[in-house]
Phi, psi and omega in degrees: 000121203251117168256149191323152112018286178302318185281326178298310182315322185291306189310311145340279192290331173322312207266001163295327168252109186289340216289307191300319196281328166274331151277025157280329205281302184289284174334320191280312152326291180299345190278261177352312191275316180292312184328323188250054203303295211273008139301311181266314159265107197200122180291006217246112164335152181289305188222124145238180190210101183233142179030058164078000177236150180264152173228153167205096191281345185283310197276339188199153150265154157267177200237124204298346183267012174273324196270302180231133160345285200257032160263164170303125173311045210227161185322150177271142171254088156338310190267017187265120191290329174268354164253352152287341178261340170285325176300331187295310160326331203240358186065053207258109172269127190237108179300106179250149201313173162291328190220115207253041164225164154243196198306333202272309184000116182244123186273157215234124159092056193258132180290344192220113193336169166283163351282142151243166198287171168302157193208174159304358225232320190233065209292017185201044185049213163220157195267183193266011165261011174081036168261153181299134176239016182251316150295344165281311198311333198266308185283330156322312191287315173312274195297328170301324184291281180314327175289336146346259164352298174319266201328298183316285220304321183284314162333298211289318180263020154275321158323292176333282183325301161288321205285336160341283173309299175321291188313297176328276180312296187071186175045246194275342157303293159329288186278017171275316236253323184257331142339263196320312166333289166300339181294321216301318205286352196243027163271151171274111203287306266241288173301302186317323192305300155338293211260316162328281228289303205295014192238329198219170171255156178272144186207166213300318198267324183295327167305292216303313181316323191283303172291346168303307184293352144265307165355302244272308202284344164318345193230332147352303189265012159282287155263041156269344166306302189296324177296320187271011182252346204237339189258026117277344168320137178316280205313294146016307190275336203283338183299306204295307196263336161293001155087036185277133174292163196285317193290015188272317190306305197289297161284357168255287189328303193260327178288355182272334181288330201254355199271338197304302186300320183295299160342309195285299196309326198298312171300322178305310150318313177266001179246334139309308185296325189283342172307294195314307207289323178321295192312315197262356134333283178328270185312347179090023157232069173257244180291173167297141166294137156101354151235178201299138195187113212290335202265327161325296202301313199304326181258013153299317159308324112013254149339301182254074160297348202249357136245133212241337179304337199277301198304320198279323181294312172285340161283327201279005180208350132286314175321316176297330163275336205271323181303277175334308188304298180288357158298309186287329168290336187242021129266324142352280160335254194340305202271358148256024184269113164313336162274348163288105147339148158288151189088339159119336170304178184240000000 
């Protein structure tokens, strides 16, 4: 794939900051790696093979009389030692995740009451519901990005999108417009959030909506800046009297100019957003209870100061994505920064 001048340039200066660049590298792993969470972590097997037949339990359940003659029509428990001992009977080979818990998983048979420390068996311990705390941190790690991710992606083009309109239009459009704004930012999110979660339980998708209905305004004063410095330019004017439609005007012409200032803001942008949801984790209005989440393990920690293991895992793996985010942002910066040489000079 062959790029512009221009784009070679960005690219360059990107990969001049190595801090940034490796840590987009590292980070884009790890995002990878989570992605295939219940491959790695997982109570269920990948693959078995009992009496001549393949199962992929990882993938659909079975029923134990699906497995072995004299089991129970009942869900198969892979990990239940007696039906782990009829597969044996039968000479059953069972291929198990790297890490043989998920997030939910309650681990059985703990030498030290919950939460217990790391141990071979629990490499990061268990929380105080006797659960895998290396298997929540990995599906944890996941739903914080991706609702990251959502969240940015939808803010940014709603954001866009008005501050367009704004920038664009301008006079009275604009100051209707900026109104509403300050009024819309000086609602209290932290009380409506409050008065939701006692009317509805909160999920994955009612959170997003809901910080979505704020989210949108961060990138506003930004290109409505750009628009309203870029829609007096000659071509701007000369398109506008050859009778090129306004919305033509607007996403082909002006928007591209405006996308350069919007890009630096976006790491920056996802790393609120994985903040936010951590945050309202924390306080207990997030996610649903019991699911994986990093701002959970914080307030586990919290809680249990007599494991010091919860606290140190859970800051020790937000802090590090929230580190990574900013790195990456502020190579992201450089490489639209218009005064940077390729290679990083100045």
């Amino acid at each position: 794939m062959k790029f512009s001048p221009l784009n070679q340039r960005r690219l360059a200066n990107f990969r001049a900051n190595r801090r940034g660049y490796v840590s987009f590298w590292i980070f884009l792993v790890l995002f990878l790696v989570t992605l295939f969470a219940e491959v790695i972590a997982n109570d269920r097997p990948l693959v078995a093979h009992v009496d001549g037949k393949w199962f992929f339990p990882v993938l659909t359940e079975y029923a134990e009389s699906d497995v072995v003659e004299t089991g129970l029509p009942v869900t198969a428990d892979w990990a239940d030692p007696d039906f782990a001992r009829d597969v044996a009977e039968k000479g059953g080979t069972v291929i198990w995740p790297l890490i043989p818990f998920s997030h939910a998983s309650v681990v059985r048979d703990l030498g030290t009451p919950a939460p217990s420390p790391p141990s071979d068996r629990n490499w990061l311990g268990t929380d105080d519901q006797a659960r895998d705390v290396l298997a929540r941190v990995i599906y944890g790690f996941r739903i914080s990005v991706l609702f990251g991710f959502t969240l940015t992606i939808f803010a940014s083009v709603i954001g866009i999108a008005a501050g367009a309109v704004q920038g664009y239009y301008g006079g009275t459009t604009d100051l209707l417009f900026q109104r509403f704004i300050e009024i819309w930012s000086g609602m209290p999110q932290l009380f409506l959030l409050i008065i939701l979660a006692s009317v509805i339980e909160p999920s994955f998708w009612t959170l997003l909506l809901f910080l979505l209905a704020f989210s949108w305004m961060g990138l506003v004063g930004v290109v409505r800046a750009e628009f309203l410095r870029g829609r007096n330019l000659d071509y701007v004017r000369a398109a506008r009297a050859l009778g090129v439609r306004d919305a033509t005007l607007m996403f082909r012409h002006i928007l591209p100019n405006a996308m350069v200032a919007t890009l630096t803001f976006l790491p920056f942008t996802l790393s609120g957003s994985v903040t936010v949801l951590a945050s309202l984790d924390f306080l207990g209005f997030g996610l649903p209870p019991g699911s994986p989440s990093l701002g959970e393990l914080l307030a586990q920690g919290k809680n249990n100061l007599q494991a010091p293991w919860l606290a140190f895992t859970g800051f020790a793996v937000l802090g590090g994505v929230l580190t990574l985010l900013i790195f990456v942002g502020e190579a992201v910066r450089d490489a639209f920064d218009p005064r940077k040489l390729p290679g990083g000079a100045r």
